[in-house]
C-alpha positions in Angstrom: 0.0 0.0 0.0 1.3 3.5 -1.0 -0.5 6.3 0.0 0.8 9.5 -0.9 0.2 13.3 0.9 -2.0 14.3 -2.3 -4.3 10.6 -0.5 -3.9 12.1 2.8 -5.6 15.5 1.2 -8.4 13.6 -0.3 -8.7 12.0 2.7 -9.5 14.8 4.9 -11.5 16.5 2.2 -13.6 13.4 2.0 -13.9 13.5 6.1 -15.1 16.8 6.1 -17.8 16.6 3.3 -19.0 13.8 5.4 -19.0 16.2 8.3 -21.1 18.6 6.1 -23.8 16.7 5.5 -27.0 18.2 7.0 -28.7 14.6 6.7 -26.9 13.4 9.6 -27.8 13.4 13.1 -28.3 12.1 16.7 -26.2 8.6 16.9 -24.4 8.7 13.2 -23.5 12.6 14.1 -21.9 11.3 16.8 -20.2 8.3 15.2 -18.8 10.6 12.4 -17.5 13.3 14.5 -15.7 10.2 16.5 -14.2 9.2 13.0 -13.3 12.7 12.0 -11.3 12.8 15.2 -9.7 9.7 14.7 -8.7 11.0 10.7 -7.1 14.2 12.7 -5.3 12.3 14.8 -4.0 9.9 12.0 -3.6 12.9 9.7 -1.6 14.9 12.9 0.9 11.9 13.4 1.5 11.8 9.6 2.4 15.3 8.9 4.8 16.0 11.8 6.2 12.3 10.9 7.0 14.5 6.8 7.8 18.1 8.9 10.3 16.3 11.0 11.8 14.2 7.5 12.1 17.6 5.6 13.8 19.7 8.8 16.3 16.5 8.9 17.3 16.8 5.6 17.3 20.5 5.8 19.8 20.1 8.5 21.9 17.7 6.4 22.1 19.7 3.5 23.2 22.5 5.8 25.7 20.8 7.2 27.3 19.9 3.8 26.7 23.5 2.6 28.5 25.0 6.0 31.4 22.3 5.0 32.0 23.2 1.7 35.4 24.4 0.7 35.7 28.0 -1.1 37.3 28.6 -4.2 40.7 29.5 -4.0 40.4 32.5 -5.5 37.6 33.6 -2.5 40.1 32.3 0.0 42.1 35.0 1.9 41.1 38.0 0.0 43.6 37.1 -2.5 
């Protein structure tokens, strides 16, 4: 199975049509507010899991940028 974050979107969009729907009430209200919680916490976990992959490689390729050697002609003024 590969879901993708474009998934994820269509995911939440999906969750919150449901939420919409004027049709619902009492009991199934309440059961699909309980899964649109659920979907937010899911949905939570999975995009700090992607903000904390893209800070790690922004880190890394900070690192090899803050290691890079100048050109010698930038070195010492000269």
């Amino acid at each position: 199975m590969k879901n993708t974050l474009g998934d994820l979107n269509n995911h939440l969009f999906a969750q919150l049509e449901r939420l919409g729907d004027e049709e619902l009430t009492g009991e199934k209200l309440t059961e699909e507010v309980n899964r649109a919680k659920a979907v937010m916490g899911v949905a939570s976990t999975i995009i700090n899991a992607g903000s904390l992959v893209l800070k790690s490689q922004q880190y890394v390729d900070e690192k090899m940028n803050a290691d890079a050697k100048l050109p010698k002609m930038l070195e010492g003024g000269q």
